[in-house]
C-alpha positions in Angstrom: 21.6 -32.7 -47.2 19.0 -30.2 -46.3 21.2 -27.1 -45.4 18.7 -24.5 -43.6 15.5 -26.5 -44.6 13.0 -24.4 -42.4 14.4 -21.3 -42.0 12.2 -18.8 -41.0 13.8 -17.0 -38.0 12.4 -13.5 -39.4 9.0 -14.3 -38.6 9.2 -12.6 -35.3 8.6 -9.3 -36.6 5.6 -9.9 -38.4 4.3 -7.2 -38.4 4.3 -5.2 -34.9 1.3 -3.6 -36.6 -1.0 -3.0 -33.4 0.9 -0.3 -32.4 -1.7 1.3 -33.7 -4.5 -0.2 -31.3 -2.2 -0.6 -27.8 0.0 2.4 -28.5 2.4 0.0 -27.0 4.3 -2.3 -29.2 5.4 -4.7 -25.7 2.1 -4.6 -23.6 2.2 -7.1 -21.2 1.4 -10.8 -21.4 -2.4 -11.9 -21.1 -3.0 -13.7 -18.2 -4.9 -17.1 -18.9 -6.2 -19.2 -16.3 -7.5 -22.7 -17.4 -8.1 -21.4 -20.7 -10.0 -18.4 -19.7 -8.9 -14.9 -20.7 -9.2 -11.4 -18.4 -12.2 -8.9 -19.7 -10.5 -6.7 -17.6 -6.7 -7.2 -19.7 -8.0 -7.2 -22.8 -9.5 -3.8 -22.9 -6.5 -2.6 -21.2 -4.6 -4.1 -24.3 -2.6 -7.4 -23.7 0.1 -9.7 -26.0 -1.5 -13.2 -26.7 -0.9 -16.6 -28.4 -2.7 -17.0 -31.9 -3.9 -20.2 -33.5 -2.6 -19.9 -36.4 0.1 -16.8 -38.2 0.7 -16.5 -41.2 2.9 -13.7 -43.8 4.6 -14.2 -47.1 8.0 -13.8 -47.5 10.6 -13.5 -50.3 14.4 -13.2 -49.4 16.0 -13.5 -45.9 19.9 -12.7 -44.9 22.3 -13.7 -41.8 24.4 -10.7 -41.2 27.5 -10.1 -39.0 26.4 -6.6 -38.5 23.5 -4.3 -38.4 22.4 -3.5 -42.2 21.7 -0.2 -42.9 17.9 0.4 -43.2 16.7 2.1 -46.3 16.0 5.7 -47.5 13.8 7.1 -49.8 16.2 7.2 -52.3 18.2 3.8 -51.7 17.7 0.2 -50.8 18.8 -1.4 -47.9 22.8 -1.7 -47.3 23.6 -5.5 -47.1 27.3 -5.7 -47.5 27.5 -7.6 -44.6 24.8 -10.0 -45.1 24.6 -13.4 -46.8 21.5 -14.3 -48.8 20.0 -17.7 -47.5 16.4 -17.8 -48.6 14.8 -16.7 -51.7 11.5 -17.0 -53.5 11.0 -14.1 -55.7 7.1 -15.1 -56.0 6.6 -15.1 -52.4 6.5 -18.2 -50.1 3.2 -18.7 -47.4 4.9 -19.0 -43.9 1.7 -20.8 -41.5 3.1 -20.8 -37.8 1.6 -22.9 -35.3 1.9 -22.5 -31.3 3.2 -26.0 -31.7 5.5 -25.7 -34.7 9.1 -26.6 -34.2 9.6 -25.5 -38.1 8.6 -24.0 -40.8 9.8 -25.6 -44.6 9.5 -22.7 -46.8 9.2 -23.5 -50.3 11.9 -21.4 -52.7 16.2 -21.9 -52.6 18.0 -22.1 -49.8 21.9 -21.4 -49.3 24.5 -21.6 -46.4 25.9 -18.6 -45.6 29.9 -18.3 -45.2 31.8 -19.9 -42.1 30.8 -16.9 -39.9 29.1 -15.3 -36.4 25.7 -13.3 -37.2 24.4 -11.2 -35.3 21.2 -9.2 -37.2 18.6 -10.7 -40.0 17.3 -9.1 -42.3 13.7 -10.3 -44.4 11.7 -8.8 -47.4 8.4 -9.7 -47.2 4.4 -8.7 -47.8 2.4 -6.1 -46.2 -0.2 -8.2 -45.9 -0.2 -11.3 -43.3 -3.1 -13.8 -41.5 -4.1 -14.6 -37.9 -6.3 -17.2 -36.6 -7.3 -17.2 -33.3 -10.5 -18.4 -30.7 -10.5 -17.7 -27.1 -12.9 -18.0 -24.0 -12.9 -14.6 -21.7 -14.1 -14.1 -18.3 -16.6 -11.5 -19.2 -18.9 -11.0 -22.1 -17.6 -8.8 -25.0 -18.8 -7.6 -28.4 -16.7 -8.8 -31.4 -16.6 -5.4 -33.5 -18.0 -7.7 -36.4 -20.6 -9.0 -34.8 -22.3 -11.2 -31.7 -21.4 -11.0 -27.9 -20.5 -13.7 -25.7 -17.4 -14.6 -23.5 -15.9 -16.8 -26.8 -14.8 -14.3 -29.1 -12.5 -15.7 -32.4 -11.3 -13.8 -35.9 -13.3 -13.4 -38.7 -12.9 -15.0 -42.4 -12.0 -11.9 -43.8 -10.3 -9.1 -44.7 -9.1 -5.8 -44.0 -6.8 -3.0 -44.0 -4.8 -1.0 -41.0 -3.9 2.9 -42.6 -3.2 6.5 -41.6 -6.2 7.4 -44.1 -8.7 5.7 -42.8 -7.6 3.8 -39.4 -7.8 0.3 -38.5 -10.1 -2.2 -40.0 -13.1 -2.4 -37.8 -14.3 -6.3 -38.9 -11.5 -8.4 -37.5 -13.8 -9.8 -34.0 -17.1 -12.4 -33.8 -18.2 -13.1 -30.0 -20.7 -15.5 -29.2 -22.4 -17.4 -25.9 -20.9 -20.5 -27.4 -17.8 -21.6 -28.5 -16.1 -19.3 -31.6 -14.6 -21.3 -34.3 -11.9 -18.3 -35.4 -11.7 -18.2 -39.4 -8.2 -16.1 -40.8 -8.8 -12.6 -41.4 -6.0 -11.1 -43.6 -4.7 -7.7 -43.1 -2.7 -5.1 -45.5 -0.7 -2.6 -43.5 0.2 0.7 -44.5 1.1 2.5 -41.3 2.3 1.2 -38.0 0.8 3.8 -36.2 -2.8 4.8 -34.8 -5.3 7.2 -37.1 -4.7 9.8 -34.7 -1.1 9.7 -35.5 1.3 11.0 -37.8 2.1 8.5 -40.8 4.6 6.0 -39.4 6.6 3.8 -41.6 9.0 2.6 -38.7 8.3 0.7 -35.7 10.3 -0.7 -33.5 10.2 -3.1 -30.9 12.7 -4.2 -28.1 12.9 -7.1 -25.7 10.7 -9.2 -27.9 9.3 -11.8 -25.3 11.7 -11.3 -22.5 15.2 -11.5 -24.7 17.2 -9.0 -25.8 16.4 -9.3 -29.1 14.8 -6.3 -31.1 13.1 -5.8 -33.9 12.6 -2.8 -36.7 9.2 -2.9 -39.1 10.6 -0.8 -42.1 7.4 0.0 -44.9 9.2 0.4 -48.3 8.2 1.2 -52.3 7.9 -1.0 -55.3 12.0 -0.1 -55.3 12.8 -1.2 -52.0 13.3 2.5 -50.7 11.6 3.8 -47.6 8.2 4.9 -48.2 7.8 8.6 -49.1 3.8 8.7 -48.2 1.4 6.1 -47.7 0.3 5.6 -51.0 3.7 4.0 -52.4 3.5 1.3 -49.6 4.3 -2.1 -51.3 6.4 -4.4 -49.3 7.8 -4.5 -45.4 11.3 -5.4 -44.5 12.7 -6.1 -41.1 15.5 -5.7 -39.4 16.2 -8.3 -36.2 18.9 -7.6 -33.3 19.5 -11.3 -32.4 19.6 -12.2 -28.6 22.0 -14.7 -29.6 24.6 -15.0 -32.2 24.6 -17.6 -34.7 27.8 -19.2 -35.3 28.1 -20.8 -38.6 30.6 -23.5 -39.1 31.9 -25.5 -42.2 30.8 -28.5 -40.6 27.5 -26.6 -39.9 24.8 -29.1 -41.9 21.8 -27.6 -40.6 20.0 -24.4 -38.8 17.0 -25.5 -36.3 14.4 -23.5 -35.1 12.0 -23.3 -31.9 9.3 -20.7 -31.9 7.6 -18.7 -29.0 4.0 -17.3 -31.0 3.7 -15.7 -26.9 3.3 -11.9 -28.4 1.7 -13.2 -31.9 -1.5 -11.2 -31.0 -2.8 -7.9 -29.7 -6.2 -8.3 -28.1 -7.4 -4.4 -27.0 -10.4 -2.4 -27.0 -12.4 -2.1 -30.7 -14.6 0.5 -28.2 -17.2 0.1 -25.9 -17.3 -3.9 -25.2 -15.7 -4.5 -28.2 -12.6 -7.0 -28.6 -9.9 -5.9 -31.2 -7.9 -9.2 -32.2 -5.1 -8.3 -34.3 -1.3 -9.0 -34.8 2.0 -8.4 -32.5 5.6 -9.6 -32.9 6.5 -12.8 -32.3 9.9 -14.8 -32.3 11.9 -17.7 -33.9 14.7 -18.6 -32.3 17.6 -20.0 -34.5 20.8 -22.4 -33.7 23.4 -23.9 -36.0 24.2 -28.0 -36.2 
C-alpha cells in the first residue's frame, strides 16, 4: 500500500522570492493569447506558468493548527504536527504544468486519524526554473540576445541584500528560445533597496484562501539573525481546505496549479527578468 506516495503539497511556497523584482508577492496573472505574452505586462511585473520547477526538500508535516514559526533562538514549535515526509539528504522535487504528482524519494508516514489545517516543509534555499515564452514585443534577455522569444538561462545565480538579484537569469532571441534551468540561492526575500527580509508572506495564493509564509533559517533551524547565517527555508501553508485524515484513509492525491510559478518583470530598460513565484499543490485524502 503506498500511503502518501507523492506528497508534495508544500511546493506552493517555493520560494515567493521575486518579491524582490515585483515588490508585489500576488501581481496579477499574465495574460496569454495564443501563446503570445504582453511586452506591455511583463515590464509592469506579471505571475506566469514555468516549464519546469524544481526545489529540494527534506521533512514535511500535516498540522491541526498553525505551528509556531521560529526565532533566533528556537526552532519551529510543531506540537501539533505529524511528520509525513522525510529525507534527511534532501529529495529533488521537478514539477511540471502537467504533473498530477510528484513521488519524492525518502520515507513516508500517515499521520494520525485527524483534520489539518496548516503544513509545514524544511527545505533548500536554492531551487530551479525552466521556462520559454513568445512576447508580443521584442525584449532584451538581461543575459543576452533580443527578440520576442525570451527563455531561462543554464545557469546560476544568487538573489541577496548584499549584492541584489542575479542579473543572468534571461536569453531573447528572433527565434524560438529553448529555456535551459537556471538555479538560484536565496538569501533575502526582499529588493536591494530594502531592509534584509527573512519573512515573506503571501495570501490568496492563486485565487484560494490559502496563504503562505517564506521563513529563511540557520544551520540550527532558528530564524536567521543576518544574512550570512542563511542555510535552509521553511514554510508555513494556511490550507484553503482542510484535510481530513481517516483510518480508512489509504492514500493523499495531489493536483497542482504551477499558475503563479514565475515572475516575469523588468531586468531594466528592455530587459525581461524571469524568476520564481509561489505556486500551489492542492491535497485530498482517499
Amino acid at each position: 500500500m503506498k500511503i502518501l506516495k507523492g506528497l508534495s503539497f508544500l511546493l506552493f511556497f517555493c520560494v515567493i522570492s521575486e518579491i524582490s523584482n515585483i515588490n508585489n508577492a500576488e501581481a496579477a496573472a499574465c495574460t496569454v493569447t495564443d501563446g503570445v505574452y504582453s511586452e506591455a505586462e511583463i515590464k509592469s511585473g506579471c505571475e506566469a506558468t514555468p516549464d519546469l520547477y524544481e526545489i529540494v526538500i527534506y521533512k514535511m508535516y500535516l498540522c491541526t493548527s498553525a505551528p509556531t514559526i521560529p526565532t533566533t533562538s528556537a526552532t519551529v514549535v510543531l506540537t501539533n504536527c505529524s511528520q509525513v515526509f522525510n529525507n534527511a539528504s534532501g529529495a529533488t522535487a521537478s514539477v511540471s504544468g502537467t504533473d498530477t504528482g510528484i513521488d519524492l524519494s525518502g520515507t513516508y508516514t500517515k499521520p494520525p486519524a485527524g483534520t489539518y489545517t496548516h503544513g509545514y516543509a524544511m527545505m533548500d534555499n536554492t531551487f530551479g526554473i525552466t521556462a520559454s515564452i513568445k512576447i508580443d514585443g521584442s525584449m532584451d534577455g538581461v543575459s543576452s540576445g533580443s527578440g520576442v522569444f525570451c527563455g531561462t538561462v543554464a545557469g546560476s545565480g544568487n538573489h541577496t541584500k548584499a549584492s541584489g538579484s542575479h542579473t543572468n537569469n534571461s536569453v531573447c532571441s528572433s527565434t524560438a528560445v529553448t529555456g535551459g534551468k537556471f538555479t538560484e540561492t536565496l538569501t533575502h526575500f526582499g529588493g536591494s533597496g530594502d531592509d534584509w527580509t527573512r519573512i515573506a508572506t503571501a495570501n490568496n495564493i492563486n485565487g484560494t484562501t490559502a496563504s503562505v509564509q517564506g521563513i529563511l533559517v540557520d544551520s540550527n533551524g532558528h530564524l536567521a539573525a543576518e544574512e550570512g547565517e542563511v542555510d535552509k527555508l521553511e514554510g508555513l501553508v494556511t490550507f484553503a481546505d482542510s484535510i481530513t485524515v481517516t483510518a480508512a484513509t489509504t492514500s493523499l492525491t495531489m493536483s497542482f496549479n504551477l499558475g503563479e510559478g514565475m515572475s516575469l518583470n523588468s531586468g531594466g530598460a528592455d530587459k525581461i527578468h524571469m524568476g520564481s513565484g509561489p505556486f500551489q499543490a492542492i491535497m485530498s485524502a482517499n
